[in-house]
C-alpha positions as CSV (number, residue, x, y, z in Angstrom):
1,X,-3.7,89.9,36.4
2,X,-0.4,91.3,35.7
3,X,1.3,91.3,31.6
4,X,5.1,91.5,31.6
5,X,7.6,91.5,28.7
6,X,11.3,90.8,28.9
7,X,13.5,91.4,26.2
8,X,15.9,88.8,25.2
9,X,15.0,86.7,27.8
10,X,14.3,82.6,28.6
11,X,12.1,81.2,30.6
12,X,12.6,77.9,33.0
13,X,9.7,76.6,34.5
14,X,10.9,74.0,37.1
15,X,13.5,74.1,39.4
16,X,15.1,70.8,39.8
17,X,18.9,69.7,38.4
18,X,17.3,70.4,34.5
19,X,15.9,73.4,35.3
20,X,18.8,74.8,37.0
21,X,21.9,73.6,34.9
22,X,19.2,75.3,32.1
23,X,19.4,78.3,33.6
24,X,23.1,78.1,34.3
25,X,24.3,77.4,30.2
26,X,21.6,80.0,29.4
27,X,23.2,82.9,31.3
28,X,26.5,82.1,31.0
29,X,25.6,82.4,27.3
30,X,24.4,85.7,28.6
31,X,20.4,85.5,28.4
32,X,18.2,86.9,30.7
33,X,16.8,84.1,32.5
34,X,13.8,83.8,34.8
35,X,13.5,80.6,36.4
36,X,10.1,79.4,37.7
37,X,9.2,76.5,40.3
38,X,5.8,75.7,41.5
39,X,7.2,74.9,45.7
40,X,8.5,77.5,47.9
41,X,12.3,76.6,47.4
42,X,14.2,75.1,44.4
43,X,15.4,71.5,44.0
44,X,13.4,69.3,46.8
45,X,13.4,66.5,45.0
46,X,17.2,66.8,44.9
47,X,18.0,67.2,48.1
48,X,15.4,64.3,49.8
49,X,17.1,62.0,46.8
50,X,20.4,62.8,48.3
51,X,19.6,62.4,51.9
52,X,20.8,59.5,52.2
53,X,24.0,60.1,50.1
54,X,24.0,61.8,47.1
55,X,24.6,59.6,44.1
56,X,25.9,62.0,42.1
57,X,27.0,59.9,38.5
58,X,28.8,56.7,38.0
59,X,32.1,55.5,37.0
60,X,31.6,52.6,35.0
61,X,32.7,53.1,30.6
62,X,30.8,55.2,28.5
63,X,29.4,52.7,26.5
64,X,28.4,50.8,29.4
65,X,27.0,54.0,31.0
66,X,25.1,54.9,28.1
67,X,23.6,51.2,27.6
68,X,21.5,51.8,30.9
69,X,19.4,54.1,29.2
70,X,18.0,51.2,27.2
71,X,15.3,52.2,24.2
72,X,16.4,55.2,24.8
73,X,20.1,55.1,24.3
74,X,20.5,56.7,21.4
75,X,18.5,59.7,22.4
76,X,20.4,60.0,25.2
77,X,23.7,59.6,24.1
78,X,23.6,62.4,22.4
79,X,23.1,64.6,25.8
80,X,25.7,62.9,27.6
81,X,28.5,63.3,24.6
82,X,27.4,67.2,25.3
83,X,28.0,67.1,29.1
84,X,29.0,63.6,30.8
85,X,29.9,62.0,34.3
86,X,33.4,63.6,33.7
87,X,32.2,66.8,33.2
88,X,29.6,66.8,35.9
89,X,32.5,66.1,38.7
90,X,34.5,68.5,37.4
91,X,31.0,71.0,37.1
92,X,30.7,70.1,41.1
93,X,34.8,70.8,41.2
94,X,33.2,74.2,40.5
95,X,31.2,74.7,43.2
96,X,33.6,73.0,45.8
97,X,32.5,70.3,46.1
98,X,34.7,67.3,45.5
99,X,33.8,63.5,44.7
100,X,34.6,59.8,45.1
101,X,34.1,56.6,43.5
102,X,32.5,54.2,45.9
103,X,33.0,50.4,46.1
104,X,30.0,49.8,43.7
105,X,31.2,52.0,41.1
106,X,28.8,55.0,42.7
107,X,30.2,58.5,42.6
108,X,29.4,61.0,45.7
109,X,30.0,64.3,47.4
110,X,32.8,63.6,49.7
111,X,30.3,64.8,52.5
112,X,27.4,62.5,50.8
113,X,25.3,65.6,51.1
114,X,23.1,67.4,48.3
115,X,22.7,70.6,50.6
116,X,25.7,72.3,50.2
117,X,26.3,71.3,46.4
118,X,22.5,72.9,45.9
119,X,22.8,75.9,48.3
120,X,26.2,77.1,46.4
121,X,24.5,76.2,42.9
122,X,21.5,78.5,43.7
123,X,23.9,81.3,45.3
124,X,26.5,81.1,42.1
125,X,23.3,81.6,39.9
126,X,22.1,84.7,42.0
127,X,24.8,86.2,41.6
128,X,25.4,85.8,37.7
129,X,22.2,87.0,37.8
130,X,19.0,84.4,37.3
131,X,15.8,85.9,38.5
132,X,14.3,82.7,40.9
133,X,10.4,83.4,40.7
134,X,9.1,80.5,43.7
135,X,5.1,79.3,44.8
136,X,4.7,80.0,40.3
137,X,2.6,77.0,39.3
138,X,2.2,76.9,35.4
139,X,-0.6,76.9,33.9
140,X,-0.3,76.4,30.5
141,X,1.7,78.7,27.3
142,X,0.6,79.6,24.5
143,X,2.7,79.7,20.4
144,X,3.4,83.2,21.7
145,X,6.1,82.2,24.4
146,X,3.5,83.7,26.8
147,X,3.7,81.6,30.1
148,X,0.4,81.8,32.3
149,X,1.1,81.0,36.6
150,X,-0.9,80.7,39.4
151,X,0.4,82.7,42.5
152,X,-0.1,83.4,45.9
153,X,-1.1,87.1,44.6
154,X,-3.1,85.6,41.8
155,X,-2.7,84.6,38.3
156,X,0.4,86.0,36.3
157,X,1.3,86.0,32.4
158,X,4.8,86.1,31.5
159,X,5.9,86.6,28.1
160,X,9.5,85.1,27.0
161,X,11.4,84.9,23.7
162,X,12.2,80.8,24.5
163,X,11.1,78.6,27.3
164,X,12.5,75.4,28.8
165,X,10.3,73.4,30.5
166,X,11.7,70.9,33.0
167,X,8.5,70.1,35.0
168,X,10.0,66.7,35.8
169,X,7.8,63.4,36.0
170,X,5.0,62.2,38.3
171,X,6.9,60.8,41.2
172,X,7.1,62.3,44.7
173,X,4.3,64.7,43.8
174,X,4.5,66.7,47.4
175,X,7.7,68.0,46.1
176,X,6.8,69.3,42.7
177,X,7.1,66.6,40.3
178,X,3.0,66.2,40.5
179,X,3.1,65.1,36.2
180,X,0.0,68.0,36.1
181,X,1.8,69.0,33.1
182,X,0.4,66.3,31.2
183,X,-2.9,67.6,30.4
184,X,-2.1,71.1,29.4
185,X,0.7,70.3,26.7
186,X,-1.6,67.1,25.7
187,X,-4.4,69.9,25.3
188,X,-1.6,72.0,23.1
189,X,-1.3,68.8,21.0
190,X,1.9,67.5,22.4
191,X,2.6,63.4,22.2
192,X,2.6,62.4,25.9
193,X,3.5,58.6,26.5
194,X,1.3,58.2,30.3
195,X,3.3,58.3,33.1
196,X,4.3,55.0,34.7
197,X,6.7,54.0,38.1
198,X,10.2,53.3,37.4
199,X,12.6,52.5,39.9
200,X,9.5,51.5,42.4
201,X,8.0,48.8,44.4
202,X,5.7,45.9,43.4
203,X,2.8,44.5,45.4
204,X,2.6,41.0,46.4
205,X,0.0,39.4,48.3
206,X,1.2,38.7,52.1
207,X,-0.7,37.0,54.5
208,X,-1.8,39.6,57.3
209,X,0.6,38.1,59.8
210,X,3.8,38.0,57.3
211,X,3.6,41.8,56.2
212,X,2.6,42.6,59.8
213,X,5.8,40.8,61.1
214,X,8.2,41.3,58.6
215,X,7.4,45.0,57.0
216,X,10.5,46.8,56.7
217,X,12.8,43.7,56.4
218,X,16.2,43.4,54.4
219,X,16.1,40.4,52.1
220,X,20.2,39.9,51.8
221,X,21.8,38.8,49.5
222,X,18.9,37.5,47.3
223,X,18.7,36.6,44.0
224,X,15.7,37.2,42.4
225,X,15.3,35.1,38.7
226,X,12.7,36.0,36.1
227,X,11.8,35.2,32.1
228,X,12.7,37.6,29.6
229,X,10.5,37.9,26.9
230,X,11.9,35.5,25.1
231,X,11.5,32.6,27.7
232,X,15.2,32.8,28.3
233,X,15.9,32.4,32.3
234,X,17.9,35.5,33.8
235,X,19.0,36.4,37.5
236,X,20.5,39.2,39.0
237,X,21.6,39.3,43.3
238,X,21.4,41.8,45.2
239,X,19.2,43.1,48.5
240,X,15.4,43.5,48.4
241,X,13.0,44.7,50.7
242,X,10.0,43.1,52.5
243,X,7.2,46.2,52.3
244,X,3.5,45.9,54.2
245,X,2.0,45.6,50.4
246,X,4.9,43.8,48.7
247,X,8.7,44.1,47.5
248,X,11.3,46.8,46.8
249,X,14.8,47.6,47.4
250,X,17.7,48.0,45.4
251,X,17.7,44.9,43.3
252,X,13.7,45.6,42.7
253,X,14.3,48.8,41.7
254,X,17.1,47.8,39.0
255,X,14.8,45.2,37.5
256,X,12.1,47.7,37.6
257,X,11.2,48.0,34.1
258,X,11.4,44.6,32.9
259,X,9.2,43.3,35.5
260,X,6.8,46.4,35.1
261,X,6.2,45.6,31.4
262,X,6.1,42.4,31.8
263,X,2.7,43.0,34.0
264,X,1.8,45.4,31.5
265,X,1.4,42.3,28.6
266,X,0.7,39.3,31.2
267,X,-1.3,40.6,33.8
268,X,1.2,39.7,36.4
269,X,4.8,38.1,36.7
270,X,6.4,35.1,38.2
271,X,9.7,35.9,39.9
272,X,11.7,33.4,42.0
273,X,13.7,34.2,45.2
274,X,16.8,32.2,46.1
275,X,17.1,33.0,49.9
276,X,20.5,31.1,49.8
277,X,22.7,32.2,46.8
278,X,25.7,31.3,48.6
279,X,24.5,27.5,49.3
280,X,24.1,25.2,46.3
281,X,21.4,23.2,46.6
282,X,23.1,19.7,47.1
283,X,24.7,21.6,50.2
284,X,21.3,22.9,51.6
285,X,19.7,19.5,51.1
286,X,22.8,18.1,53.2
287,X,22.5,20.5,55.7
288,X,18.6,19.7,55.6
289,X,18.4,16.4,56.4
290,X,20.5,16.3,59.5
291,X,18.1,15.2,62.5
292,X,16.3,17.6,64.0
293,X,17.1,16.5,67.4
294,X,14.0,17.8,69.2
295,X,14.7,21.6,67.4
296,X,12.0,23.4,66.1
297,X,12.0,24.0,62.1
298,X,13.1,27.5,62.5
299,X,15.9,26.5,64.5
300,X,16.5,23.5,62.3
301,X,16.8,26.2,59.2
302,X,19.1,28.3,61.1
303,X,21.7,25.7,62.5
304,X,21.7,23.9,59.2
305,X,20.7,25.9,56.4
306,X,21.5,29.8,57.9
307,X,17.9,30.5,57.2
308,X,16.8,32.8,59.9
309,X,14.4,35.9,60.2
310,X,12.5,37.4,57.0
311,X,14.0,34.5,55.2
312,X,12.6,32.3,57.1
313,X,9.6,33.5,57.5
314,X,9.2,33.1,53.2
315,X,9.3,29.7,54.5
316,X,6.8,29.6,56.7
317,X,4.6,31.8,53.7
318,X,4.7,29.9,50.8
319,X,6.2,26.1,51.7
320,X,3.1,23.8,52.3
321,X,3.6,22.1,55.3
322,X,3.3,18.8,53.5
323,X,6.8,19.9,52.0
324,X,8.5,20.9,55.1
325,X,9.8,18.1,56.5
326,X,11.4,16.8,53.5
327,X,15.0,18.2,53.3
328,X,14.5,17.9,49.1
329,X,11.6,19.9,48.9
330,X,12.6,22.1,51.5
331,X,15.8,23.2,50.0
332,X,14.4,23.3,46.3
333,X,11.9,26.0,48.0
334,X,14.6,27.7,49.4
335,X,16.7,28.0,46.4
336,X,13.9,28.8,43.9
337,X,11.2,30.5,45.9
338,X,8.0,31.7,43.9
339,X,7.2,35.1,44.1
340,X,3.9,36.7,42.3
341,X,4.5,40.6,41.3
342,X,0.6,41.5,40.9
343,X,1.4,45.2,39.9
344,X,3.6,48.2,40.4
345,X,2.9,50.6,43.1
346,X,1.9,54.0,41.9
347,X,3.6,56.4,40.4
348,X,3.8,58.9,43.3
349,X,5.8,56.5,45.8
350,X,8.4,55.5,42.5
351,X,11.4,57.2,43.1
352,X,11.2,58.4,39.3
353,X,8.9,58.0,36.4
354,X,8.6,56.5,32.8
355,X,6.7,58.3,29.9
356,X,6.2,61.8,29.2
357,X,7.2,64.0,26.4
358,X,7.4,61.8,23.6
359,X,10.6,62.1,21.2
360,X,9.4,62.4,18.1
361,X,7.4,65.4,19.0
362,X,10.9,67.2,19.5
363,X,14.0,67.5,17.3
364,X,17.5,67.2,18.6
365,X,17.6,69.8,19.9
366,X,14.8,69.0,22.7
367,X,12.5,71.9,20.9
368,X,9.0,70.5,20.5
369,X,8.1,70.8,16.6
370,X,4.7,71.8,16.9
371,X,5.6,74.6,19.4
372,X,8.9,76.5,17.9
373,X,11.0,78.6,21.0
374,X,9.8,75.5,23.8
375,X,12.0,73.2,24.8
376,X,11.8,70.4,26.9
377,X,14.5,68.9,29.4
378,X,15.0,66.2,32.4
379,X,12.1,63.6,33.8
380,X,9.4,65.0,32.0
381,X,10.8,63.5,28.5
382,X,9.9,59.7,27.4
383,X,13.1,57.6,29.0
384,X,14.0,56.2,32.3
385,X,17.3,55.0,33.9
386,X,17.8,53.1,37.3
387,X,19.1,54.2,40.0
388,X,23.0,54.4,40.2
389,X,23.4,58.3,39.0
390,X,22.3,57.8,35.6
391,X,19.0,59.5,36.0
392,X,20.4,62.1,37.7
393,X,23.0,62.4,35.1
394,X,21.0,62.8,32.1
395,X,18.8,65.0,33.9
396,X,22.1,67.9,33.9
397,X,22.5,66.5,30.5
398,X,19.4,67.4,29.2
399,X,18.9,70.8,31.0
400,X,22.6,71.8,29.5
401,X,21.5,70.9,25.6
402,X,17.9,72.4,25.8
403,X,19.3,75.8,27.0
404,X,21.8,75.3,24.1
405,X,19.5,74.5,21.9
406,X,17.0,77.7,23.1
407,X,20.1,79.8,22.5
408,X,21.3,78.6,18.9
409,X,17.2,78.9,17.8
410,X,17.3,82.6,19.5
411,X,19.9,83.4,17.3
412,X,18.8,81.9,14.6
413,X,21.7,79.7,13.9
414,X,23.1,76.3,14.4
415,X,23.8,75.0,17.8
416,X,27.0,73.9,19.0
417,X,26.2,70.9,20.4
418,X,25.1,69.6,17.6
419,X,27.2,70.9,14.8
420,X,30.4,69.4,15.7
């Protein structure tokens, strides 16, 4: 076991977009920064999340933006008002890499990749001079900013005069974001809300033969309608996706957190599918009671109703045959389809994670107030956003005003960001 001491120094432990815009505000402040990740390369997470296009940020109104964050909006306001979707395109201007606003309001890479905006991030940091310290699991720390990791070459203390820890949340744990973290700062006496999916599936229970058959299917365009917890009805379109234990997809994921508390207090939640949002009902019922001619239902619902594949196959699920052939029923199914969400898949497949560090153990600055000289930044704090860039975005956010905040306690003064 090795004992090392750095002089003026900060210490990141996780290597995702918080821990590295961390380390970037730290060292441009001029700190020496270490920066710590538990995989054999920084920012995986990033780069599978961006795989399929990089969402970078969005371009709707601040307000607007801001309102996604939901109980958390204040809390996170306050980040973005110190670095926002502006400033992270004109951050990514930096590194050469310019962006677009897509159709949906999205912003992206022109080249949709997160490769090259990550390998010129790490290489720009190199070279001002962050120390990257890979395969360094933490441990725990201790009040004296001492950091203990587990290493290939054995276990390591690191001493630091402020830490940031960005150990992100409990989703995709084969890329670092294992949520691990939990139990050693709950052992310090840290308020940890438990870790739950956000932005994740639900399962539903198929027949054999339907998941068999129609795993992997695009339901498009779907609305899917649902209670609030007032009783009021509310319904929001867009494209889910037929899974071997359930539902995702975009429109899932979006409604993600409503539907996930909602199993919390009920057990389970009723959700109805409209398989034809752009057919009223009078029109499917039309449409419906047309002759069959000799033509098999499935080829009654596609000539008259445009009811083919996955969506038709709902039919064939949950419509008791009794109810088939009467074009009423038939369309009333189709336009209201019931849907039982039994529970949310774990928090591993989510594509990001609820809980975590809770915010009244820190102060506004992100510093935990039990533990003075610890900060805390990104996933691993008690908020969640859908997808669209705004988790991503608050993530930079965050890692920008806890380095801030490490510097302005270093010095023993006020910190900009919050002294304006």
């Amino acid at each position: 076991m090795t004992t090392e001491k750095k002089s003026v120094s900060i210490a990141i432990i996780g290597g995702g977009p918080a821990g590295l815009m961390a380390a970037e505000t730290a060292r441009a402040a001029g700190a020496d920064v270490d920066l710590y990740d538990r995989m054999g390369s920084v920012g995986r997470k990033f780069l599978i999340a961006g795989k399929g296009g990089l969402n970078l940020t969005h371009s709707e109104p601040f307000d607007a933006f801001v309102d996604r964050y939901g109980s958390r909006r204040a809390e996170v306001e306050l980040w973005l008002r110190a670095f926002g979707p502006d400033d992270l395109r004109q951050w990514a201007r930096s590194l050469g890499v310019e962006t677009f606003v897509g159709s949906s309001g999205r912003i992206f890479p022109v080249d949709l990749k997160a490769a090259p905006l990550l390998r010129g991030w790490v290489r720009r940091l190199r070279e001002q001079g962050v120390r990257f310290h890979v395969q360094h699991r933490c441990l725990d720390f201790n009040g004296a900013g001492a950091l203990r990791f587990a290493t290939p070459d054995g276990e390591r203390i690191v001493a630091a005069d402020a830490i940031v820890l960005a150990l992100g949340g409990g989703s995709w744990p084969e890329l670092g974001s294992d949520g691990e973290w939990t139990s050693w700062l709950a052992q310090a006496g840290i308020a940890i809300a438990p870790l739950q999916p956000s932005n994740c599936g639900f399962d539903v229970a198929w027949s054999e033969h339907f998941a068999t058959r129609f795993a992997g299917a695009p339901i498009k365009p779907v609305v899917i309608s649902w209670r609030d917890r007032v009783g009021e009805m509310r319904s929001q379109q867009g494209e889910a996706v037929v899974t071997a234990n359930g539902l995702e997809g975009s429109l899932v994921y979006a409604l993600s957190a409503t539907l996930r508390d909602a199993i919390a207090a009920n057990g389970r939640v009723e959700i109805a599918l409209d398989l034809a949002p752009g057919r009223s009902l009078e029109r499917l019922c039309a449409g419906l009671e047309k002759p069959r001619a000799g033509r098999s239902l499935s080829e009654h619902l596609r000539r008259r109703a445009g009811i083919e594949g996955v969506q038709a196959g709902l039919v064939f699920e949950f419509v008791p045959k009794s109810e088939r052939d009467d074009a009423t029923a038939l369309a009333t199914w189709i336009k209201a389809m019931p849907l039982t969400l039994l529970r949310p898949r774990p928090v591993a497949e989510a594509i990001s994670s609820a809980g975590g560090v809770r915010f009244d153990a820190l102060d506004s600055r992100l510093m935990l107030k039990s533990e003075p000289g610890v900060f805390c930044a990104g996933e691993m704090l008690d908020w969640e956003a859908p997808t669209g860039g705004y988790l991503l975005t608050a993530c930079f956010a965050s890692g920008r005003v806890a380095a801030a905040g490490a510097l302005g306690w270093l010095k023993k003064g006020s910190d900009p960001f919050f002294n304006q």
